[in-house]
N, CA, C and O of each residue as an XYZ file, in Angstrom:
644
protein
N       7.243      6.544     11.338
C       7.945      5.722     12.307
C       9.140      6.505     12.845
O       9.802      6.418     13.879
N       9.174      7.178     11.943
C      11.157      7.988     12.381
C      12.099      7.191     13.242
O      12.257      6.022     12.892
N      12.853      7.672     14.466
C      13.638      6.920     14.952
C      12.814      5.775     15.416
O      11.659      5.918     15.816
N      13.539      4.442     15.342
C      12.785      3.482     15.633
C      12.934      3.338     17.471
O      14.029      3.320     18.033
N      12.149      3.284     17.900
C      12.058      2.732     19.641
C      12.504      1.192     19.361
O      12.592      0.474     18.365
N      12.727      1.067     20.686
C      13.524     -0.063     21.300
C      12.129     -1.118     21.008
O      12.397     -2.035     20.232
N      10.978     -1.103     21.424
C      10.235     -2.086     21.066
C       9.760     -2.938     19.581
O       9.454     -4.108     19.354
N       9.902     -1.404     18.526
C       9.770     -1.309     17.343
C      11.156     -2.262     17.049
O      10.933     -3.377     16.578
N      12.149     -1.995     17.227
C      13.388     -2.648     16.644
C      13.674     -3.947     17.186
O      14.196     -4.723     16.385
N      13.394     -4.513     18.711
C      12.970     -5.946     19.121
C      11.871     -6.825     17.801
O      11.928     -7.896     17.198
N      11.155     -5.924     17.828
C       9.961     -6.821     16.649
C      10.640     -6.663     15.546
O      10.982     -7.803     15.229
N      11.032     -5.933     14.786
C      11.745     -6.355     13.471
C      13.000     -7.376     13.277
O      13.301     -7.756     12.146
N      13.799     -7.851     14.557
C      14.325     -8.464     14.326
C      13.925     -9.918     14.935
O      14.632    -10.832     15.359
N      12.547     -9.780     14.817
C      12.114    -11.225     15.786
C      11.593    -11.477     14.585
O      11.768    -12.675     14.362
N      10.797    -10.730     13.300
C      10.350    -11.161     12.392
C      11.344    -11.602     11.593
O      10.979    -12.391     10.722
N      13.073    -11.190     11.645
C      13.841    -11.580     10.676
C      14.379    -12.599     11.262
O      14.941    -13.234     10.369
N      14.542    -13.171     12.363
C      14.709    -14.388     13.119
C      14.001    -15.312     12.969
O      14.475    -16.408     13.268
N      12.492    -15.249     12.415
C      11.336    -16.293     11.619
C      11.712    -16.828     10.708
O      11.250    -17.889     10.286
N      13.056    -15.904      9.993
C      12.885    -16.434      8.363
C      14.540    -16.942      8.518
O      15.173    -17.155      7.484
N      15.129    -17.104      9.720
C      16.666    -17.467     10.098
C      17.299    -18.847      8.940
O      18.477    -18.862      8.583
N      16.351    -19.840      8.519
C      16.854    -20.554      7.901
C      16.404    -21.104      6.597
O      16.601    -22.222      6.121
N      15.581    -19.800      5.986
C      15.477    -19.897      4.440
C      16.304    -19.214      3.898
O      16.859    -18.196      4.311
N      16.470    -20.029      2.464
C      17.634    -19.384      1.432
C      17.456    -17.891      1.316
O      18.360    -17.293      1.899
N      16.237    -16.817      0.528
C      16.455    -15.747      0.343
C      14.825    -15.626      0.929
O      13.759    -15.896      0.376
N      15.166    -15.047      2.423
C      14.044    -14.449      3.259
C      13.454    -13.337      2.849
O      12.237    -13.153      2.873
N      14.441    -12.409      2.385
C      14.221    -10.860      2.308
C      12.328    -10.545      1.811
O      11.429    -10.041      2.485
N      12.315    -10.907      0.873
C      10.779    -10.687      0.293
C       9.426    -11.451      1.490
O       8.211    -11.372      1.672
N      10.364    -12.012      1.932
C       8.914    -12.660      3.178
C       8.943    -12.138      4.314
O       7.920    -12.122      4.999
N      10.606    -11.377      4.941
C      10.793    -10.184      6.216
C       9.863     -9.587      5.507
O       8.670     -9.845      5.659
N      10.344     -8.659      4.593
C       9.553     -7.149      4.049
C       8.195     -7.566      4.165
O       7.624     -6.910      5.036
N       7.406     -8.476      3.572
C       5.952     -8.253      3.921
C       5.634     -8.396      5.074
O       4.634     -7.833      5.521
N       6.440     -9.209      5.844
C       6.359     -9.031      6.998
C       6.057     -7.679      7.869
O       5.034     -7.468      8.520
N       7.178     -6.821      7.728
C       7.048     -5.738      8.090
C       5.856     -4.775      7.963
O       5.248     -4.018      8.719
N       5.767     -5.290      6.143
C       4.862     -4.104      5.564
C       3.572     -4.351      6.254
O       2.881     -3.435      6.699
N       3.188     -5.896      6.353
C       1.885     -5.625      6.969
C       1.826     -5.158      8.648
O       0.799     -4.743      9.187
N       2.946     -5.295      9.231
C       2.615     -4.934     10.868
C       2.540     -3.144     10.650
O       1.512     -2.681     11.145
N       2.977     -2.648     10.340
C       3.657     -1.172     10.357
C       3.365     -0.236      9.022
O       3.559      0.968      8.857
N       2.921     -1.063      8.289
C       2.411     -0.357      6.668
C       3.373      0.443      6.097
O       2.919      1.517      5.701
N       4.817      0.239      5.884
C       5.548      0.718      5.520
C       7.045      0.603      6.165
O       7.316      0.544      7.364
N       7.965      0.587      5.030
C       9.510      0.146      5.306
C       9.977      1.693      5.267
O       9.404      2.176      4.291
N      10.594      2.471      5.760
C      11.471      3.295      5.891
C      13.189      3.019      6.329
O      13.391      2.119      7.143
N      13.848      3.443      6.032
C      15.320      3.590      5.510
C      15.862      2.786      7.183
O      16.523      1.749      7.131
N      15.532      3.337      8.401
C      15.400      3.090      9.667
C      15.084      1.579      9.900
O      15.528      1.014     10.900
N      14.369      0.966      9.044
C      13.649     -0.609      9.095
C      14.710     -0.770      8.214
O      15.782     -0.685      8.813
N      14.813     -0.951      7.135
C      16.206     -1.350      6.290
C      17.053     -1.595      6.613
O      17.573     -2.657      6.271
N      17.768     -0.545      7.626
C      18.971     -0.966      8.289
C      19.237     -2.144      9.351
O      20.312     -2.719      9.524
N      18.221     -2.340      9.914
C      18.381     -3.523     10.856
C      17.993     -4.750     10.510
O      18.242     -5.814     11.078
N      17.086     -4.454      9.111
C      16.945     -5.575      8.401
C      18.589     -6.305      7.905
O      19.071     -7.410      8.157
N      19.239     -4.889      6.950
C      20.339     -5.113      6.522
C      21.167     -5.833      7.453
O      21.566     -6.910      7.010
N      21.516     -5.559      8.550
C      22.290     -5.806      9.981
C      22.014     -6.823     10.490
O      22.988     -7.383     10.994
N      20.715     -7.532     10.626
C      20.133     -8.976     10.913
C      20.592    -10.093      9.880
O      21.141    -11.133     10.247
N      20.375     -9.849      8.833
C      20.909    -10.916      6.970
C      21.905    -10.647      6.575
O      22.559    -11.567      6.082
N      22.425     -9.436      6.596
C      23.591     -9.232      5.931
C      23.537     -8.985      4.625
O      24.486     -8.932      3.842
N      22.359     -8.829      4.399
C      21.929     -8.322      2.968
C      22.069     -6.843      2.934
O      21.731     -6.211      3.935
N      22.600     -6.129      1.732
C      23.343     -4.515      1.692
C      21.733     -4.283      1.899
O      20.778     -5.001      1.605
N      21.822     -2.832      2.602
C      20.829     -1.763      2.646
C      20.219     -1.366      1.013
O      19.043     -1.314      0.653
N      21.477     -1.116      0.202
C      21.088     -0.721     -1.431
C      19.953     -1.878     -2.024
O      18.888     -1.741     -2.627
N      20.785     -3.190     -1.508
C      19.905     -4.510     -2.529
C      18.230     -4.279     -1.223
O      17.205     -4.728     -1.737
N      18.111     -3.925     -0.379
C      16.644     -4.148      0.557
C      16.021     -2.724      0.079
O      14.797     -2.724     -0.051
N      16.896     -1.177     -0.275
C      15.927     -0.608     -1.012
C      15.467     -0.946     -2.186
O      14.319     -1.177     -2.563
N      16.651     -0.955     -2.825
C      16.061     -1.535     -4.611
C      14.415     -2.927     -4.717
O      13.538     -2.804     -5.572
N      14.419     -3.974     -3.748
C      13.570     -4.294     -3.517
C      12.393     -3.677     -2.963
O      11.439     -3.864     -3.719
N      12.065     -2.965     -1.861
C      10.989     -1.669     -1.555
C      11.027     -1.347     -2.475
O      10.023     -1.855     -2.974
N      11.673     -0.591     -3.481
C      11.044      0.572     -4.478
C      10.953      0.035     -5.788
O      10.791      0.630     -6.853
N      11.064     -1.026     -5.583
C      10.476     -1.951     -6.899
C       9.541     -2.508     -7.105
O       8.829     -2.397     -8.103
N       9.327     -3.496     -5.799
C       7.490     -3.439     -5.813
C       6.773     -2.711     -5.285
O       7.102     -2.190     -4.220
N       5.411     -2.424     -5.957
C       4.356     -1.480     -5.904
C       3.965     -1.857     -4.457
O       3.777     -0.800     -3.855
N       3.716     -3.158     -3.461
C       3.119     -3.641     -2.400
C       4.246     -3.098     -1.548
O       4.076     -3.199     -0.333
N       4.962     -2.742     -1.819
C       5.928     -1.929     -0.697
C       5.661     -0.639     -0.596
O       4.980     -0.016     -1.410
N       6.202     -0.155      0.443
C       6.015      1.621      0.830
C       7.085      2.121      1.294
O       7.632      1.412      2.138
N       7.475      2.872      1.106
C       9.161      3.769      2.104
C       8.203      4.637      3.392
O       8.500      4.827      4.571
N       6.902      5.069      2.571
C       5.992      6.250      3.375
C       4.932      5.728      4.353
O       4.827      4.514      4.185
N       3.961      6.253      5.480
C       3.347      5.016      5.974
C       1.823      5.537      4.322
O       1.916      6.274      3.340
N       1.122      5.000      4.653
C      -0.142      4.879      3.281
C      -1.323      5.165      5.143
O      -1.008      4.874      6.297
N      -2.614      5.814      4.599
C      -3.628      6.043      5.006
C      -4.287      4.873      5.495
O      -3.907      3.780      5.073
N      -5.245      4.943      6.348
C      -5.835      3.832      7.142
C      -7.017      2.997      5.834
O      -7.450      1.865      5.618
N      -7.114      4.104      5.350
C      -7.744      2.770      3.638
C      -6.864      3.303      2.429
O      -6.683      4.492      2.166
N      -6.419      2.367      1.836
C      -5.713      2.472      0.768
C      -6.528      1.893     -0.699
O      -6.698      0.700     -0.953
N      -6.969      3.043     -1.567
C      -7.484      2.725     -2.818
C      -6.721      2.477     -3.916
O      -5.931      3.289     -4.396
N      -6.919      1.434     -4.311
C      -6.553      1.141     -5.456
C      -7.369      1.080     -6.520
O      -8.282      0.261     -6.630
N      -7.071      1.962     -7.365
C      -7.896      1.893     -8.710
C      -7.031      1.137     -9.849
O      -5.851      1.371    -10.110
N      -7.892      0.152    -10.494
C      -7.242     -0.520    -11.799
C      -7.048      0.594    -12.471
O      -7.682      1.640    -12.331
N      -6.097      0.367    -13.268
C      -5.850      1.231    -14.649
C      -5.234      0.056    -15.809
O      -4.509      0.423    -16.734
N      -5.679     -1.562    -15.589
C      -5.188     -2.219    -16.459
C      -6.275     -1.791    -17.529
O      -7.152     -0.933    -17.432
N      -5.972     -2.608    -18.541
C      -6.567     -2.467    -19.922
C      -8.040     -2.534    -19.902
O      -8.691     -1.655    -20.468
N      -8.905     -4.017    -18.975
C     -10.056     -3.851    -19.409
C     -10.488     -2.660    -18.535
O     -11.484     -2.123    -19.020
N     -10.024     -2.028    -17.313
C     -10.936     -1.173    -16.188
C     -10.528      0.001    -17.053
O     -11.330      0.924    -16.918
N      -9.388      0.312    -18.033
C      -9.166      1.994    -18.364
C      -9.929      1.464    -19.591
O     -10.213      2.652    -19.749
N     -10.491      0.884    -20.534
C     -11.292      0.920    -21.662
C     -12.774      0.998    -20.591
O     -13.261      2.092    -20.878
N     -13.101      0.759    -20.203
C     -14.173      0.931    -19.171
C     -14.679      2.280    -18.165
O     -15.743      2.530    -17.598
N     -13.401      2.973    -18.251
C     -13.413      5.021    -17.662
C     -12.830      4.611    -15.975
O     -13.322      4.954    -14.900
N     -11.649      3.784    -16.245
C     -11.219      3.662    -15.148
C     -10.402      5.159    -14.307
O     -10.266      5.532    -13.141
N      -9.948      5.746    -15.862
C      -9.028      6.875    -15.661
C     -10.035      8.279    -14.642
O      -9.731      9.046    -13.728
N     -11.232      8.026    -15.403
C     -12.065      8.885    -14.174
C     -12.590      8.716    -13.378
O     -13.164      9.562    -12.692
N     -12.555      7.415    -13.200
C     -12.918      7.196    -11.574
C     -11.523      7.911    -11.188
O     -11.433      9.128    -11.352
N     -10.767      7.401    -10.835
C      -9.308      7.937    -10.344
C      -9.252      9.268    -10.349
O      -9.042      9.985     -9.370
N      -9.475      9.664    -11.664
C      -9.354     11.631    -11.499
C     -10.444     12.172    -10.650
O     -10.283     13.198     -9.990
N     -11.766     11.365    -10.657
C     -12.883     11.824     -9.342
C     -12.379     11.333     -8.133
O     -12.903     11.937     -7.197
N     -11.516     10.421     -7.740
C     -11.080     10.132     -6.320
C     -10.122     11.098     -5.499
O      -9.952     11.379     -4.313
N      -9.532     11.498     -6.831
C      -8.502     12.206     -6.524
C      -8.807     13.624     -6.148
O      -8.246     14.279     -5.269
N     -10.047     14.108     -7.159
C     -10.247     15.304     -6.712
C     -11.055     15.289     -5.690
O     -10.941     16.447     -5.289
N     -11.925     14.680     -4.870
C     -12.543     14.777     -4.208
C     -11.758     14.385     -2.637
O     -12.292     14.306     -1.531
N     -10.710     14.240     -2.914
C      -9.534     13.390     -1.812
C      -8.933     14.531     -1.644
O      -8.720     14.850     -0.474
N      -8.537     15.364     -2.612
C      -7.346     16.361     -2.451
C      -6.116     15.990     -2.847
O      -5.210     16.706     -2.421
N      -5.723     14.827     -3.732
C      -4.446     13.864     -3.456
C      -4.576     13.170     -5.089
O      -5.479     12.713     -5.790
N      -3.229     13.381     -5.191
C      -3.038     12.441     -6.565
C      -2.352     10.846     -6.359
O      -1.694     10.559     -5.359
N      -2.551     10.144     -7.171
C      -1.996      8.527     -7.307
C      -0.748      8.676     -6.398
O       0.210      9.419     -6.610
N      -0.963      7.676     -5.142
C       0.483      7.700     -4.836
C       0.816      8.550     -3.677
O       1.910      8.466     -3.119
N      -0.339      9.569     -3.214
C      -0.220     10.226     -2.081
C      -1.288      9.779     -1.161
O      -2.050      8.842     -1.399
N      -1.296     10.690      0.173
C      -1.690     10.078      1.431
C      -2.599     11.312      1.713
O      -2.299     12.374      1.168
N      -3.767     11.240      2.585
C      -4.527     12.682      2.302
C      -3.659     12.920      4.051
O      -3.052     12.185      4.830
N      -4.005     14.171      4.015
C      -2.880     14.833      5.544
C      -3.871     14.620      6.885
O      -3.469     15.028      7.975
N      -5.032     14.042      6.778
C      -5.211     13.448      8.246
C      -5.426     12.045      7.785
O      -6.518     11.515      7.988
N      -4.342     11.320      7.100
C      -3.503      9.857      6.989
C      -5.180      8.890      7.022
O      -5.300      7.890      7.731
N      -6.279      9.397      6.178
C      -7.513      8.305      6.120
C      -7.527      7.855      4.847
O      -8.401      7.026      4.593
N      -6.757      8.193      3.934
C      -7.183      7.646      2.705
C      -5.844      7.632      1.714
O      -5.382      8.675      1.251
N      -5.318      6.402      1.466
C      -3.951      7.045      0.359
C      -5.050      6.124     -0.952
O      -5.899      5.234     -0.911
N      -4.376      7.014     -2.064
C      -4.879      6.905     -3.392
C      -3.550      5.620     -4.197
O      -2.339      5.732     -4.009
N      -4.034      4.787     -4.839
C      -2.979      4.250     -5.922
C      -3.644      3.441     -6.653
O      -4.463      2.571     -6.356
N      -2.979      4.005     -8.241
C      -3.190      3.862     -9.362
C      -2.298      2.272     -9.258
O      -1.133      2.077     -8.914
N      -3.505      1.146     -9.762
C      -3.072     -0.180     -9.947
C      -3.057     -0.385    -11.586
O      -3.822      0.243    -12.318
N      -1.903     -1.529    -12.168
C      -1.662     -2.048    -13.205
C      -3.155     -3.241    -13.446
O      -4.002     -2.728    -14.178
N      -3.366     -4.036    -13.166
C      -4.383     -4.727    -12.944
C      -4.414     -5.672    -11.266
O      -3.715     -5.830    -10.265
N      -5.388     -5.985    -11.692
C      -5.926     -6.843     -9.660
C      -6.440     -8.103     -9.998
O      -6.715     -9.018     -9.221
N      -6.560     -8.078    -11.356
C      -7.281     -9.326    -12.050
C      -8.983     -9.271    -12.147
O      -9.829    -10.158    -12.034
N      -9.034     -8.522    -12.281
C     -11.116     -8.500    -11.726
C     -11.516     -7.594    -13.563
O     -12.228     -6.589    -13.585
N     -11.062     -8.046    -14.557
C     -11.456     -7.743    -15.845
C     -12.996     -7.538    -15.712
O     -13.511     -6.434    -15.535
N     -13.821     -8.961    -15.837
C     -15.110     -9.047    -15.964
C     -15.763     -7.912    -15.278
O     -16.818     -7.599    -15.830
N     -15.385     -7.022    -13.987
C     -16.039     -6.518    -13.614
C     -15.530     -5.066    -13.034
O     -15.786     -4.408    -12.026
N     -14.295     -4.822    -14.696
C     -14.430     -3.614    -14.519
C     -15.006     -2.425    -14.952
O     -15.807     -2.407    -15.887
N     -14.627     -1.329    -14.283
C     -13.464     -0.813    -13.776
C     -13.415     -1.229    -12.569
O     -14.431     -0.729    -12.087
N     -12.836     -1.897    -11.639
C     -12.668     -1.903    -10.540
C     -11.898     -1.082     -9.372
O     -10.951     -0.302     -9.479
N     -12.542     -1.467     -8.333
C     -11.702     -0.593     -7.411
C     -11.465     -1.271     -5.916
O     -12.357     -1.708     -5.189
N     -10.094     -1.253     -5.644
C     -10.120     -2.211     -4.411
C      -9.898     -1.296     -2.544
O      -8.894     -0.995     -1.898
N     -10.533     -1.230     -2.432
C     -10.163     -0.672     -0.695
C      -9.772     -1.736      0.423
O     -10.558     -2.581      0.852
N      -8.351     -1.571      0.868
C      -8.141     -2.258      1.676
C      -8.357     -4.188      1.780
O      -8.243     -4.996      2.701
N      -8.700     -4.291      0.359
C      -8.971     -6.195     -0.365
C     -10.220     -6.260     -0.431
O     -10.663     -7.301     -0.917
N     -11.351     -5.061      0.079
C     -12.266     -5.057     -0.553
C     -12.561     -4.830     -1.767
O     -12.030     -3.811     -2.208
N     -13.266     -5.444     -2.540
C     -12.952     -5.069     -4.451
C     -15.105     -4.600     -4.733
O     -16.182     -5.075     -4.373
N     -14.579     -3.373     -5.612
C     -15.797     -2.579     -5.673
C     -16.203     -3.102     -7.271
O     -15.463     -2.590     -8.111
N     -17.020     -3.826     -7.710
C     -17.205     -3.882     -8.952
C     -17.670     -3.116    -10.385
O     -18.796     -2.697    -10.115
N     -17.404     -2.782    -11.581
C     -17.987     -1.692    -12.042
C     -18.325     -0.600    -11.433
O     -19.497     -0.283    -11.234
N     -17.284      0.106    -11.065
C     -17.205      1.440    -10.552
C     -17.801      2.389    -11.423
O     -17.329      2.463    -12.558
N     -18.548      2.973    -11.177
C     -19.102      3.999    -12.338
C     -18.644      5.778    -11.710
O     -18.805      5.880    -10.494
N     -18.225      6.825    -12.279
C     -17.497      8.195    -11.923
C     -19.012      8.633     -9.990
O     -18.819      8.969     -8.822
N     -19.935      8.398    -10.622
C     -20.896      8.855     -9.742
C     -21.053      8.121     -8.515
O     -21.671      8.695     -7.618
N     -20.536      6.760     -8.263
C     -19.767      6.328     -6.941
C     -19.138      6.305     -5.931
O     -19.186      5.872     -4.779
N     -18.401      6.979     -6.731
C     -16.887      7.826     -5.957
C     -17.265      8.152     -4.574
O     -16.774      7.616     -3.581
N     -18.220      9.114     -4.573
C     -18.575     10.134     -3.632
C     -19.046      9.298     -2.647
O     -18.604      9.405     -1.503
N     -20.148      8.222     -3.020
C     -20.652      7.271     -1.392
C     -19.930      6.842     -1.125
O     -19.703      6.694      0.076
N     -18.976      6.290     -2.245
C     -17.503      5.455     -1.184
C     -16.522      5.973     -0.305
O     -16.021      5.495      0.713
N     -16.344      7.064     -0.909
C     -15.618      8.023      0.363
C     -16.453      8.439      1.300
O     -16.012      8.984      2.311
N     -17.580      8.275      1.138
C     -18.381      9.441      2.291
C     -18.921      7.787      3.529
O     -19.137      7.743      4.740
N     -18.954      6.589      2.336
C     -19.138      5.382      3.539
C     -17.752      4.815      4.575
O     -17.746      4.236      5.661
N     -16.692      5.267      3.710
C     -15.290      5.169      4.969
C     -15.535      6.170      5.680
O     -15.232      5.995      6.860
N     -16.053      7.361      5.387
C     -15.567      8.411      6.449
C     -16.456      8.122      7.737
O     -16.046      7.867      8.869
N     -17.863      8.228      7.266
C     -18.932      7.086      8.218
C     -18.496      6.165      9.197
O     -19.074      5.977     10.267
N     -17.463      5.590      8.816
C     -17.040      4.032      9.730
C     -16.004      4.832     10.414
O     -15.688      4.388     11.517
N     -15.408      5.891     10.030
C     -14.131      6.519     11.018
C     -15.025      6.961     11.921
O     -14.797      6.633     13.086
N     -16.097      7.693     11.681
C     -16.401      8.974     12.901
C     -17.959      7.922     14.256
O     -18.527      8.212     15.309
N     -17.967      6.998     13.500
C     -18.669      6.170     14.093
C     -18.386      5.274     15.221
O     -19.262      4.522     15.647
């Protein structure tokens, strides 16, 4: 996003003008944001801060506390692999280490033509049917290591298509 344009900064404060007369908006702006723009950067903070009057420090400490927030923008599909208890007793950890290597990108990064960010999830709730794996709220059931590969190769399919 870098410097924000004049249109970009009209819409962020029209979304913080939605939330003008609840007690503590902040967590319902931010998703706000997060879903138009896929990510809060320091630039969005500030006019958040400047609209509520809420410090810039207390609106990062929120971004970098929850995992559903971003400072960075995230790839046009974002994987999430469980790593709760039942999907890593299940070889959740290698699905992830096969995503990763076959991505170029570890937990938490973005691949550099911005199609795929990788992240390592605590749980998603989908026990019964893990290891799971979620793309974009699509949820992949029993992921098995030898998967990996059609699932990346069926997003890349839908990009070039």
């Amino acid at each position: 996003m870098g410097k924000l344009n004049a249109t970009a900064e009209a819409q962020i404060r029209e979304i913080c003008d939605r939330y003008k007369g609840e007690k503590t908006p902040l967590m319902m702006i931010l998703s706000d944001i997060q879903n138009e723009y896929g990510y809060i950067p320091l630039e969005v903070q500030e006019v958040v801060s400047e609209k509520t009057g809420i410090s810039v420090a207390e609106i990062y400490g929120v971004v970098t506390f929850y995992s559903f927030f971003s400072l960075t923008p995230k790839g046009k599909y974002v994987i999430g692999c469980c790593l709760g208890t039942a999907c890593y007793v299940k070889g959740a950890q290698i699905v992830i280490d096969r995503f990763s290597e076959l991505l170029g990108i570890k937990p938490g990064q973005t691949t550099e033509d911005g199609l795929f960010t990788l992240d390592a999830l605590r749980c998603i709730g989908a026990c019964g049917i893990a290891p799971a794996v979620s793309i974009n709220g699509k949820v992949y059931p029993k992921v098995d290591v030898e998967h990996v590969e059609d699932i990346i190769a069926s997003y890349r399919k839908e990009v070039s298509a």
